[in-house]
C-alpha positions in Angstrom: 0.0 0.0 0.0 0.9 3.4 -1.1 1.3 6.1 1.7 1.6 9.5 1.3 3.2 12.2 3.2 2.2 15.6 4.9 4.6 18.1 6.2 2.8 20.9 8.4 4.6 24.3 9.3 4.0 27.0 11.4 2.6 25.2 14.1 2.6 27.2 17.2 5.1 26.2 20.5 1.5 25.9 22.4 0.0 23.2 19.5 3.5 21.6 19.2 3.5 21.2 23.2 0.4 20.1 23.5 0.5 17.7 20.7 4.0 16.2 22.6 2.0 15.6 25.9 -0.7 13.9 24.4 1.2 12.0 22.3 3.3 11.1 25.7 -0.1 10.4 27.8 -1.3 8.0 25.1 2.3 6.3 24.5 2.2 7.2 20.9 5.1 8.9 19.0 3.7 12.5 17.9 3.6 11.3 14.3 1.1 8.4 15.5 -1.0 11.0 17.5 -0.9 13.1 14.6 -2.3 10.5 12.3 -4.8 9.7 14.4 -6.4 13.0 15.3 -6.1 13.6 11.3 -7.9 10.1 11.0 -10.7 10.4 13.7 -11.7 14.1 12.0 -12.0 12.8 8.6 -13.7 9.3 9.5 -15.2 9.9 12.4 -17.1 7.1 14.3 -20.6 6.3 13.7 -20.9 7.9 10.1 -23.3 7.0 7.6 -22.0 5.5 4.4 -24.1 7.0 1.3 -24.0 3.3 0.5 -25.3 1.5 3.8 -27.8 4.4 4.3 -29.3 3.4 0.3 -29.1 0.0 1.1 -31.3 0.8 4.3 -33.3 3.1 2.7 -34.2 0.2 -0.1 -35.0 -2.3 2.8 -37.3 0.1 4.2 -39.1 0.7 0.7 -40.1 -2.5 0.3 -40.8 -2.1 -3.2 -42.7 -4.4 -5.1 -41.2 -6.2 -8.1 -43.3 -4.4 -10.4 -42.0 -1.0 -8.3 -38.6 -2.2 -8.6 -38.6 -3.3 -12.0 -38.6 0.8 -12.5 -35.2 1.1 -11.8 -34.0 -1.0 -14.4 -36.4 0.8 -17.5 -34.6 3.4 -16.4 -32.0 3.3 -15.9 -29.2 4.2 -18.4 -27.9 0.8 -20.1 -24.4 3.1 -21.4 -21.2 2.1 -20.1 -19.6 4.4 -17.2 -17.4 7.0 -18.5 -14.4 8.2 -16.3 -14.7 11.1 -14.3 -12.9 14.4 -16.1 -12.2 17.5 -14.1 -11.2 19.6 -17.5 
């Protein structure tokens, strides 16, 4: 697995200080409290995946097969293009 890297600067003494005792009071190096922190604020616990919260949404439908059969007249039969951002 690929990782990447992140440098941050201009962290103040009082962040840098405070990251070191957490780090300390956890027995984590600061880099391992750092990716933590960074981890728990962009996946934080108990989220809803877009995908768990359409499959529960579909078993709460309870859509007949006639109802459900919709979907797939619909539906666009064309393969999936890539995703451009130009």
């Amino acid at each position: 697995m690929n990782m990447a890297m992140l440098t941050v600067r201009n962290i103040t003494d009082e962040v840098h200080r405070a990251l070191r005792v957490r780090a300390a009071q956890r027995g984590h190096s600061m880099e391992a409290e750092v990716r933590e922190i960074l981890e728990s604020a962009v996946n934080p616990r108990g989220r809803v995946k877009l995908g768990s919260l359409l499959v529960y949404m579909g078993r709460r439908a309870k859509l007949s097969d006639e109802e459900f059969s919709v979907f797939d007249r619909v539906r666009s039969k064309a393969p999936a293009r890539p995703v451009s951002f130009e």
